[in-house]
PDB file of N, CA, C and O in Angstrom:
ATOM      1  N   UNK A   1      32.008  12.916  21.667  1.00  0.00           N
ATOM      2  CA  UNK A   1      31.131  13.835  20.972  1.00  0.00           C
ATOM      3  C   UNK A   1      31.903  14.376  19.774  1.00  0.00           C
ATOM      4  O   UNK A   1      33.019  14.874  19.919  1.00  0.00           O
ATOM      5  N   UNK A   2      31.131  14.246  18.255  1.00  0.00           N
ATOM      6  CA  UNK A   2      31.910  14.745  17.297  1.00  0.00           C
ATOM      7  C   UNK A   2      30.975  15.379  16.173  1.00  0.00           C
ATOM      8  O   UNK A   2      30.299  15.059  15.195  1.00  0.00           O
ATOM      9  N   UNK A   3      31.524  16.933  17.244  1.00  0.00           N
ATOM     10  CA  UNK A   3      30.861  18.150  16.319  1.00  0.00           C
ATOM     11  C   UNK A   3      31.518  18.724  15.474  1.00  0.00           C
ATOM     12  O   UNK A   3      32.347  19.550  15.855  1.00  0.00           O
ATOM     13  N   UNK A   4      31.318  18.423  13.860  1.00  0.00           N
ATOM     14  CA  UNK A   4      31.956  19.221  13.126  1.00  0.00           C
ATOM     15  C   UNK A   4      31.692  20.370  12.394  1.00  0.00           C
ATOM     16  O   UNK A   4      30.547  20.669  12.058  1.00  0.00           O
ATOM     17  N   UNK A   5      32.808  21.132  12.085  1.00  0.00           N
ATOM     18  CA  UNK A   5      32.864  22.218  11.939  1.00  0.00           C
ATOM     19  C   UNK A   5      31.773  23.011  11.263  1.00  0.00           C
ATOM     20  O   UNK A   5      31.412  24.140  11.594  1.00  0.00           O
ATOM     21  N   UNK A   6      31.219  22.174  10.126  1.00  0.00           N
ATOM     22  CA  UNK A   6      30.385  22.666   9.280  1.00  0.00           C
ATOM     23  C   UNK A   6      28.461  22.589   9.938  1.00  0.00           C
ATOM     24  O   UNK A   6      27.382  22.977   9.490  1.00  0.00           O
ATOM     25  N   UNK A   7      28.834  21.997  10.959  1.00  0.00           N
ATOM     26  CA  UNK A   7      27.431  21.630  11.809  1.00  0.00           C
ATOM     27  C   UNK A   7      27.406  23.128  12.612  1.00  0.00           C
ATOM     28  O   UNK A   7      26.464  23.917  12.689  1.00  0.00           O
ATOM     29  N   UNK A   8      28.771  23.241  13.183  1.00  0.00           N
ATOM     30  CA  UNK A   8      28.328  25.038  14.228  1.00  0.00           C
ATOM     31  C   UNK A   8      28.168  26.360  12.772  1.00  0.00           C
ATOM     32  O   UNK A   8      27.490  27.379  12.899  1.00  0.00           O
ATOM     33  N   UNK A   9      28.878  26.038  11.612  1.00  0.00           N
ATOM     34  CA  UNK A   9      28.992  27.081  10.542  1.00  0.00           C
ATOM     35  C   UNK A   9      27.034  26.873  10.152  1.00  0.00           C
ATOM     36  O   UNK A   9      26.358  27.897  10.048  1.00  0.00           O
ATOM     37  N   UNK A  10      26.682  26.128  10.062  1.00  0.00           N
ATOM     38  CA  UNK A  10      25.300  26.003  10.365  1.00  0.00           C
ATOM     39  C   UNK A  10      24.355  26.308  10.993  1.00  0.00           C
ATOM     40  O   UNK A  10      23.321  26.776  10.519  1.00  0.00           O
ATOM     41  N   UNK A  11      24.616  26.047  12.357  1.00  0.00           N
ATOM     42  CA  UNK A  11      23.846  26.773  13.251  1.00  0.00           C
ATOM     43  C   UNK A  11      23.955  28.191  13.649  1.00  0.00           C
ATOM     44  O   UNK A  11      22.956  28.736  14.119  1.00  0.00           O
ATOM     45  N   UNK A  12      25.422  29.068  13.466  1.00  0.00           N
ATOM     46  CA  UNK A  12      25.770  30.332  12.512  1.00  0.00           C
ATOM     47  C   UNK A  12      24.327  30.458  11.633  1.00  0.00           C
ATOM     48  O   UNK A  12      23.430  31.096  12.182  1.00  0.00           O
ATOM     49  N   UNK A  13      24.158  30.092  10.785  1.00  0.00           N
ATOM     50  CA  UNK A  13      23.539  30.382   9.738  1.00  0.00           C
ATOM     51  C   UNK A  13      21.532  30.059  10.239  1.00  0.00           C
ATOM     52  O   UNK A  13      20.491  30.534   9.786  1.00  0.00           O
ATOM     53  N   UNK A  14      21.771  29.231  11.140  1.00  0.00           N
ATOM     54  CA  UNK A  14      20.224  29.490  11.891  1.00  0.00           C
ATOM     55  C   UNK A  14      19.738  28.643  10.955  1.00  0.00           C
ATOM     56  O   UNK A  14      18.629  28.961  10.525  1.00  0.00           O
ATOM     57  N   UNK A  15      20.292  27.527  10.446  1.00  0.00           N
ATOM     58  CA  UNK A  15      19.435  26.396  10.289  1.00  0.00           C
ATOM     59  C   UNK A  15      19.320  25.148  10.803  1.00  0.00           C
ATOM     60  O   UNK A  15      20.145  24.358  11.262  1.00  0.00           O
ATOM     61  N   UNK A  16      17.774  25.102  10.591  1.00  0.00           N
ATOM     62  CA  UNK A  16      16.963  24.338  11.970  1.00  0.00           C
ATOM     63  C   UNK A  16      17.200  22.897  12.129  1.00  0.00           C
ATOM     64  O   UNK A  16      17.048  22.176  13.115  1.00  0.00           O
ATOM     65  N   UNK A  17      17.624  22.628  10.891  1.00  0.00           N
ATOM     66  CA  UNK A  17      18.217  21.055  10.414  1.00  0.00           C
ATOM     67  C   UNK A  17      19.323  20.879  11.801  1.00  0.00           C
ATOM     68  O   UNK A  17      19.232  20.235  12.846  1.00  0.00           O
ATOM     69  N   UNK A  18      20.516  21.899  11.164  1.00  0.00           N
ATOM     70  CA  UNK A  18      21.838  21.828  12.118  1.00  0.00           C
ATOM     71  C   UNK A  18      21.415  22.090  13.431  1.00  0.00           C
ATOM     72  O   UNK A  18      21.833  21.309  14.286  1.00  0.00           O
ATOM     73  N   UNK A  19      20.632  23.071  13.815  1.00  0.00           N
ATOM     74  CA  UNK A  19      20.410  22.868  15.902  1.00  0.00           C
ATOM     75  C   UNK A  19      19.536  21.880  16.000  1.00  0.00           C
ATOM     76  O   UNK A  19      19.222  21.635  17.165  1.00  0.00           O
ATOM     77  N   UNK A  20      19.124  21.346  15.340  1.00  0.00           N
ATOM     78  CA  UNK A  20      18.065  19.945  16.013  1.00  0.00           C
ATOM     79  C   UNK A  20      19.454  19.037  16.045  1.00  0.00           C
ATOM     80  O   UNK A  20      19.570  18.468  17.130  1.00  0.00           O
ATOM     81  N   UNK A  21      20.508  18.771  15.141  1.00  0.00           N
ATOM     82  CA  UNK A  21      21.633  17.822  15.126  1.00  0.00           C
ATOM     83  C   UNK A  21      22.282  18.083  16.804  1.00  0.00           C
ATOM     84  O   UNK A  21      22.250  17.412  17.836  1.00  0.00           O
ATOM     85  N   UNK A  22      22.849  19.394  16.433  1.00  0.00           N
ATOM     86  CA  UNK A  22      23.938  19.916  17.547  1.00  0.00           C
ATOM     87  C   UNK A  22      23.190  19.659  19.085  1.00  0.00           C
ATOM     88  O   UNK A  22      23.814  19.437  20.122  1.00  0.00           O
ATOM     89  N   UNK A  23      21.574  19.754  18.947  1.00  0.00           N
ATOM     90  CA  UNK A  23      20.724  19.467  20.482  1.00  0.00           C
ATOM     91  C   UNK A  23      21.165  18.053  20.381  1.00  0.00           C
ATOM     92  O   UNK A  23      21.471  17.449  21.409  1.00  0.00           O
ATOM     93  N   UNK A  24      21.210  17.596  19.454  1.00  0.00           N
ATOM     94  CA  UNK A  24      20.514  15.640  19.576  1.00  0.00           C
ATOM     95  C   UNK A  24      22.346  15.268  20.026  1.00  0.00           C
ATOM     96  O   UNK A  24      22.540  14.257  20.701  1.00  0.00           O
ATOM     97  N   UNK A  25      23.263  15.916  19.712  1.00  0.00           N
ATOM     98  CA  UNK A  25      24.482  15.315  19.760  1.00  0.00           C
ATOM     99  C   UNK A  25      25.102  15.432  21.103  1.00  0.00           C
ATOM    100  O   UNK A  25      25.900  14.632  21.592  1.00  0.00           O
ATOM    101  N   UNK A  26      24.588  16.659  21.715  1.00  0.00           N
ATOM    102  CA  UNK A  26      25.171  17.170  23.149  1.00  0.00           C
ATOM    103  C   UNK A  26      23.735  16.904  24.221  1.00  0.00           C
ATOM    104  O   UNK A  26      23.974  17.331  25.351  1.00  0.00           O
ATOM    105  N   UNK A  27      22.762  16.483  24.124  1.00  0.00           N
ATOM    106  CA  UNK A  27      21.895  16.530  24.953  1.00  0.00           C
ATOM    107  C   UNK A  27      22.319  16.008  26.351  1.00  0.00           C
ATOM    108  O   UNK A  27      22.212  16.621  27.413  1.00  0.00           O
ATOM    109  N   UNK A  28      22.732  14.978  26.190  1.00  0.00           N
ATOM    110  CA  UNK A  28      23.037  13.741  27.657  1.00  0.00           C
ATOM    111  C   UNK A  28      23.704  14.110  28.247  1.00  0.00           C
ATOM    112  O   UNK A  28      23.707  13.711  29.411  1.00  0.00           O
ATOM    113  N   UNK A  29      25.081  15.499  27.645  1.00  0.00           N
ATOM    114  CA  UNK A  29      26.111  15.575  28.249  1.00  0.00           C
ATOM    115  C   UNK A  29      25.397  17.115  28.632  1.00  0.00           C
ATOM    116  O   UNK A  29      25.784  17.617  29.687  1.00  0.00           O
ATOM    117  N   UNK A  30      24.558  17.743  27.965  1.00  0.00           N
ATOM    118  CA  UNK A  30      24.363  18.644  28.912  1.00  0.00           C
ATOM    119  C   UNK A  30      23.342  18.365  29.804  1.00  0.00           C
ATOM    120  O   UNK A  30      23.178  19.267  30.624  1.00  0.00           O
ATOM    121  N   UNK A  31      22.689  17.526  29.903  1.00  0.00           N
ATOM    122  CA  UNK A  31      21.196  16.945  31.006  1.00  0.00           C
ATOM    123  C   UNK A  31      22.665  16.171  31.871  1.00  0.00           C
ATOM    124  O   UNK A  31      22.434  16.496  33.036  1.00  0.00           O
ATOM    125  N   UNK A  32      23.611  15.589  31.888  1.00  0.00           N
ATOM    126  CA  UNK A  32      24.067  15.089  32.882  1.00  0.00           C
ATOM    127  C   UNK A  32      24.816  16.523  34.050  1.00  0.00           C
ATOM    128  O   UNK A  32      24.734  16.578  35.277  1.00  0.00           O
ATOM    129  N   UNK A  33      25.589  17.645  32.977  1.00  0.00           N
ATOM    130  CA  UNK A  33      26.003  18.521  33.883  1.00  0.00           C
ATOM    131  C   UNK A  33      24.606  19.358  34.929  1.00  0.00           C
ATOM    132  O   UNK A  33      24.653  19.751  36.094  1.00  0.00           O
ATOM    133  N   UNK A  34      23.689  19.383  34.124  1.00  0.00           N
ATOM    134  CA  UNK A  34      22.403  20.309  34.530  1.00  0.00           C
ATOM    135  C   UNK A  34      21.578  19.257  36.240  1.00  0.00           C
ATOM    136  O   UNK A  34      20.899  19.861  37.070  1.00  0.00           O
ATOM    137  N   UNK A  35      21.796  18.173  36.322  1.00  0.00           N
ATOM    138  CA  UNK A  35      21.171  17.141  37.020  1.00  0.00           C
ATOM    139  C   UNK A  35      22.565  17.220  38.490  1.00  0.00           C
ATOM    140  O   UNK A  35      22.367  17.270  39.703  1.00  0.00           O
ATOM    141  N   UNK A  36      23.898  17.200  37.725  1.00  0.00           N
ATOM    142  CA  UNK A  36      24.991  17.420  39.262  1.00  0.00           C
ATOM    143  C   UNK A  36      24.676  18.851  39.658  1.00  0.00           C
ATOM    144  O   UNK A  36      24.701  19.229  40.829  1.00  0.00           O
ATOM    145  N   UNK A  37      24.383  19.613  38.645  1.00  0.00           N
ATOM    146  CA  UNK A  37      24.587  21.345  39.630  1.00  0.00           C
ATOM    147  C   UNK A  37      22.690  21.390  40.239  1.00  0.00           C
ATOM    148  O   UNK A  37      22.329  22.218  41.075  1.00  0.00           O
ATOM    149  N   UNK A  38      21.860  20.508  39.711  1.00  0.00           N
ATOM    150  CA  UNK A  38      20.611  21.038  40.618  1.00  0.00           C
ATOM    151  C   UNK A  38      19.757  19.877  41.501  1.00  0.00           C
ATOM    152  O   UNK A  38      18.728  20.058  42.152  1.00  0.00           O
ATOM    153  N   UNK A  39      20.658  18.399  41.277  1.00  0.00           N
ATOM    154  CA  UNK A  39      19.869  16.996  42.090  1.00  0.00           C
ATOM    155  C   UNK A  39      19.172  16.580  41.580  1.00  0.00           C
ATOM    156  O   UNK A  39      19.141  15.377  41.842  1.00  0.00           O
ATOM    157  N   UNK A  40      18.207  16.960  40.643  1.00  0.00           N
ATOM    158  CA  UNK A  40      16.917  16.715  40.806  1.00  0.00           C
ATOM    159  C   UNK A  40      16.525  16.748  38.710  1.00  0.00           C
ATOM    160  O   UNK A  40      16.422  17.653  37.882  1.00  0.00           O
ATOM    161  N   UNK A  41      16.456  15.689  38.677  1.00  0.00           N
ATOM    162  CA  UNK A  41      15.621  15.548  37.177  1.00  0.00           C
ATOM    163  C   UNK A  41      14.602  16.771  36.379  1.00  0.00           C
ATOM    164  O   UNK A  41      14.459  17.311  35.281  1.00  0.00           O
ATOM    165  N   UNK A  42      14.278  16.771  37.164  1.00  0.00           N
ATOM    166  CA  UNK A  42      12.903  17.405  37.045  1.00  0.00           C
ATOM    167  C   UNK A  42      13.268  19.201  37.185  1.00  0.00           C
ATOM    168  O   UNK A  42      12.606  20.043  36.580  1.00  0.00           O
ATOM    169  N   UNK A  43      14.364  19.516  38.039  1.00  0.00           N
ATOM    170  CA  UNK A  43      14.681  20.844  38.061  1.00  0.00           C
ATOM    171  C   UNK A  43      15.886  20.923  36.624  1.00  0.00           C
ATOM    172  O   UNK A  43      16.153  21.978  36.050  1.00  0.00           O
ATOM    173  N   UNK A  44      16.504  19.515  36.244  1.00  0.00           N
ATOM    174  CA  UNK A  44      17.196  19.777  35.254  1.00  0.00           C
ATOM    175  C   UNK A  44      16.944  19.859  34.010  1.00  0.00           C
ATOM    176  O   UNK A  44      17.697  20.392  33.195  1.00  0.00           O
ATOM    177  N   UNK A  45      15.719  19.268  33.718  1.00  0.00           N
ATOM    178  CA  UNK A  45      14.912  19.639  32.615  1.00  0.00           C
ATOM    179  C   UNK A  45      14.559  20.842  32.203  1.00  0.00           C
ATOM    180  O   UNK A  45      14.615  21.239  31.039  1.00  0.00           O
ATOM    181  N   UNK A  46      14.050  21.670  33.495  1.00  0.00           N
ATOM    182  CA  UNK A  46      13.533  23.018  33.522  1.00  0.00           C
ATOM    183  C   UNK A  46      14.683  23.592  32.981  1.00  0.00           C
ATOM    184  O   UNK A  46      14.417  24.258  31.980  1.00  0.00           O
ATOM    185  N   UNK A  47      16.519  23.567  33.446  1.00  0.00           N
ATOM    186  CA  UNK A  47      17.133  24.324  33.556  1.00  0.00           C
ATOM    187  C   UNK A  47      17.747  24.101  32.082  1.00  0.00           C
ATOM    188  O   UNK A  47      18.631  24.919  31.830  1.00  0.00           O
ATOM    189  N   UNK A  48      17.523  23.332  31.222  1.00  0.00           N
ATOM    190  CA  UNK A  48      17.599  22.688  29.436  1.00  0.00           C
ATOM    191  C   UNK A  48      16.636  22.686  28.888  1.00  0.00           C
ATOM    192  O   UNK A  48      16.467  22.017  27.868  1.00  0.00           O
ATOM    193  N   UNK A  49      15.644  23.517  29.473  1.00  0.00           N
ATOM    194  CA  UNK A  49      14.445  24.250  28.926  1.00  0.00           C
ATOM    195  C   UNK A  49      14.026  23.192  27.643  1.00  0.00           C
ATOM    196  O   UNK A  49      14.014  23.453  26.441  1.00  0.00           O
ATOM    197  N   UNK A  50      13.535  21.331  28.635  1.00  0.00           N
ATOM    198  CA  UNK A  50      12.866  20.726  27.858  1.00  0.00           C
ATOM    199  C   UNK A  50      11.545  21.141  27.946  1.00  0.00           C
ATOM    200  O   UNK A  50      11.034  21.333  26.843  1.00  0.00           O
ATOM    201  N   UNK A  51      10.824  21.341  28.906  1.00  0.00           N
ATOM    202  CA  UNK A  51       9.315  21.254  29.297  1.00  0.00           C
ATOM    203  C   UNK A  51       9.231  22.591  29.452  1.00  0.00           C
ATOM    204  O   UNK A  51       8.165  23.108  29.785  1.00  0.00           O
TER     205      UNK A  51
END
């Protein structure tokens, strides 16, 4: 994963460009931690507040 610096100085700044990047870059790795702490797909979605 390679988040650079000027991507979080961005999302700092609350633009929507940079958190759609920073979601799209870390998604898998946070849907994979969210899926070991709850089993279940469907509760890990909820808990990465896709749906």
């Amino acid at each position: 994963m390679d988040i650079q610096q000027t991507l979080i100085n961005d999302c700092i700044n609350r633009q929507r460009r940079a958190e759609y990047e920073l979601y799209r870059l870390t998604f898998s790795y946070l849907m994979s931690i969210c899926i070991r702490y709850t089993r279940r797909e469907d509760k890990a979605r909820e808990v990465l507040n896709i749906e």
